[in-house]
N, C-alpha and C positions, 0 to 999 in steps of 0.2 A: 116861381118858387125861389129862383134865385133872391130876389126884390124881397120877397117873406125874410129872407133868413138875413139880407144884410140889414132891414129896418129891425128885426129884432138882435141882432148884436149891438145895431147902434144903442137903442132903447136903455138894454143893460145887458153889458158885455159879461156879467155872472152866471145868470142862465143859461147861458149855454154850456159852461164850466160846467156847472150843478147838473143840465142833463147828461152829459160826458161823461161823469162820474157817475151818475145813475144807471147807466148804459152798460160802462165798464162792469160796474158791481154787479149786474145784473148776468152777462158772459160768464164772468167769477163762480156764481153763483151755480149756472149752469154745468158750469166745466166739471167744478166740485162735485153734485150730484149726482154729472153723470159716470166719473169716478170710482165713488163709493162705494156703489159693491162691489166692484173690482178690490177694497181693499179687505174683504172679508173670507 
């Protein structure tokens, strides 16, 4: 797995950026929801 992840950095080191941020937003998004009726 490890071999997986450094040939894909190599490849293009943005992707993995772009999942990160896909990732992050996606907790966000989570956190939020789970939230929300709490603010009602």
């Amino acid at each position: 797995m490890l071999t997986d992840l450094k040939t894909a950095l190599c490849r293009n080191p943005m992707t993995v950026v772009k999942d990160a941020a896909g990732a992050v937003s996606l907790v966000v998004i989570l956190v939020m929801g789970l939230h929300l009726p709490g603010l009602y």
